[in-house]
C-alpha positions as CSV (number, residue, x, y, z in Angstrom):
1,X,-5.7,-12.9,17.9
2,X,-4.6,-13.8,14.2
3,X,-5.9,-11.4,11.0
4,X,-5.5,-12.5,7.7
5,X,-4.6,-10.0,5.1
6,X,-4.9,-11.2,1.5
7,X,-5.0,-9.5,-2.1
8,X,-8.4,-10.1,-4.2
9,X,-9.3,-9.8,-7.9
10,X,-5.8,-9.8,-9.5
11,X,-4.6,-6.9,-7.0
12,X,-7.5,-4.6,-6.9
13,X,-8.3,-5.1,-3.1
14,X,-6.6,-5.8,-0.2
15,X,-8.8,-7.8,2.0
16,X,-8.4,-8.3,6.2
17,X,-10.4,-10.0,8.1
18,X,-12.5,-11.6,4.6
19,X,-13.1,-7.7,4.4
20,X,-12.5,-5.6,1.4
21,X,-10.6,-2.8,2.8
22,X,-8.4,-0.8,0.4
23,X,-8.4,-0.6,-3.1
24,X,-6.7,0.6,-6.0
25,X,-7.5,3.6,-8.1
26,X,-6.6,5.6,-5.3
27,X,-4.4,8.7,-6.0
28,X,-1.5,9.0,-3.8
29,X,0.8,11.6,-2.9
30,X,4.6,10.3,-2.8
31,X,7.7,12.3,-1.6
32,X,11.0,11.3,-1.7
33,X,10.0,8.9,-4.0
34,X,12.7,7.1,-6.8
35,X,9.5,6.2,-8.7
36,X,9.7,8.8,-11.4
37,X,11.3,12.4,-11.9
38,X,8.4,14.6,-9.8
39,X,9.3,16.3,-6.5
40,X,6.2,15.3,-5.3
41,X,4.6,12.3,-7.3
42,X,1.1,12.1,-8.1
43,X,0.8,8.4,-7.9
44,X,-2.4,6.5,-9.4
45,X,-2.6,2.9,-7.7
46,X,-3.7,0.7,-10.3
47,X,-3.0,-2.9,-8.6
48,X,-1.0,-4.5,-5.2
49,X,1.5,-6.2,-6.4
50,X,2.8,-7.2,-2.8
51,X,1.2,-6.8,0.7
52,X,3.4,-7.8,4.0
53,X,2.7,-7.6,7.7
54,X,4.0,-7.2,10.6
55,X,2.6,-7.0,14.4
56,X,0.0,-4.2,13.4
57,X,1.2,-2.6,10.2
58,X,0.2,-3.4,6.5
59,X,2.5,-2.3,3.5
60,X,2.3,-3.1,0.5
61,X,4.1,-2.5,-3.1
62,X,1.5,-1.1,-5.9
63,X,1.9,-0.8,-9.5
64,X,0.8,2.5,-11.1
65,X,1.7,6.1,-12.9
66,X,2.2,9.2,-12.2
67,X,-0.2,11.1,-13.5
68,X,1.6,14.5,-13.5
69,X,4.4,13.2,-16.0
70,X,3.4,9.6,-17.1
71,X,6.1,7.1,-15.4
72,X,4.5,3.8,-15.0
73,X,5.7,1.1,-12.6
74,X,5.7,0.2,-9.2
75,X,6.4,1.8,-6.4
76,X,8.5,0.6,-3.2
77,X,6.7,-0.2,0.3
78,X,4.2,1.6,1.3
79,X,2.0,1.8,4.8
80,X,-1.4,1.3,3.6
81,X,-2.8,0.5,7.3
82,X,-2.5,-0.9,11.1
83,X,-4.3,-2.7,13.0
84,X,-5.8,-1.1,16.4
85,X,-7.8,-2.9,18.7
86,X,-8.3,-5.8,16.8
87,X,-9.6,-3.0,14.1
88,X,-8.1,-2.2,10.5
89,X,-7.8,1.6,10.1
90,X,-6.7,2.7,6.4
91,X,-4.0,5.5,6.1
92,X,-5.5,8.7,4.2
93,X,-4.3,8.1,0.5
94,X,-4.2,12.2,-0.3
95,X,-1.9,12.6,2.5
96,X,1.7,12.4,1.9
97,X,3.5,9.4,2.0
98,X,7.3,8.1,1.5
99,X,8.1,5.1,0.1
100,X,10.5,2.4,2.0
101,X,13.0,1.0,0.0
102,X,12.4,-2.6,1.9
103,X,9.7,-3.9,4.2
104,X,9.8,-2.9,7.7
105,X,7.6,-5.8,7.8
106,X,9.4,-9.6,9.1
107,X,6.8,-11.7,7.5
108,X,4.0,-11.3,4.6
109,X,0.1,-12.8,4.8
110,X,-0.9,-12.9,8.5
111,X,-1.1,-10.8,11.7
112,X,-1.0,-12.6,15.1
């Protein structure tokens, strides 16, 4: 079974399966982070600026700021999803998550 994963409207979307299924303007919670200064960074996605995949995980790389002390850039990989039973499920955005230096990911665009 293949799933294609693809960014829409300049970044603002990630799309699987012709699907709009996570978008930017999300706040996200980043620890352990080298994106700004903050302990705990209150990130606000504002575009994907890369989006890889692997067997059933999505990551992707997404511009933004901090909103607790204004850095602005983007941030490095990031689990935004899986794929379950032939299903996309999102990860929680307001949960805590740690950015990954590089992909875990071997290949970008397409699950099979």
């Amino acid at each position: 079974m293949s799933i294609d994963v693809h960014q829409l409207d300049a970044g603002a979307w990630i799309s699987v399966n012709d699907s709009r299924e996570v978008s930017v303007s999300n706040l996200w919670r980043l620890a352990r982070q080298e994106f700004c200064g903050c302990e705990m960074a209150d990130f606000l996605a504002e575009g994907f600026v890369e989006v890889g995949v692997d067997t059933r995980a999505i990551e992707a790389r997404i511009a933004g700021q901090c909103i607790a002390c204004g850095a602005s850039g983007v941030t490095d990989w990031l689990a935004v999803g899986r794929v379950l039973d032939g299903e996309f499920r999102p990860v929680v955005p307001e949960s805590v998550h740690i950015p990954c230096r590089r992909s875990r990911l071997a290949r970008p665009a397409s699950l099979e």
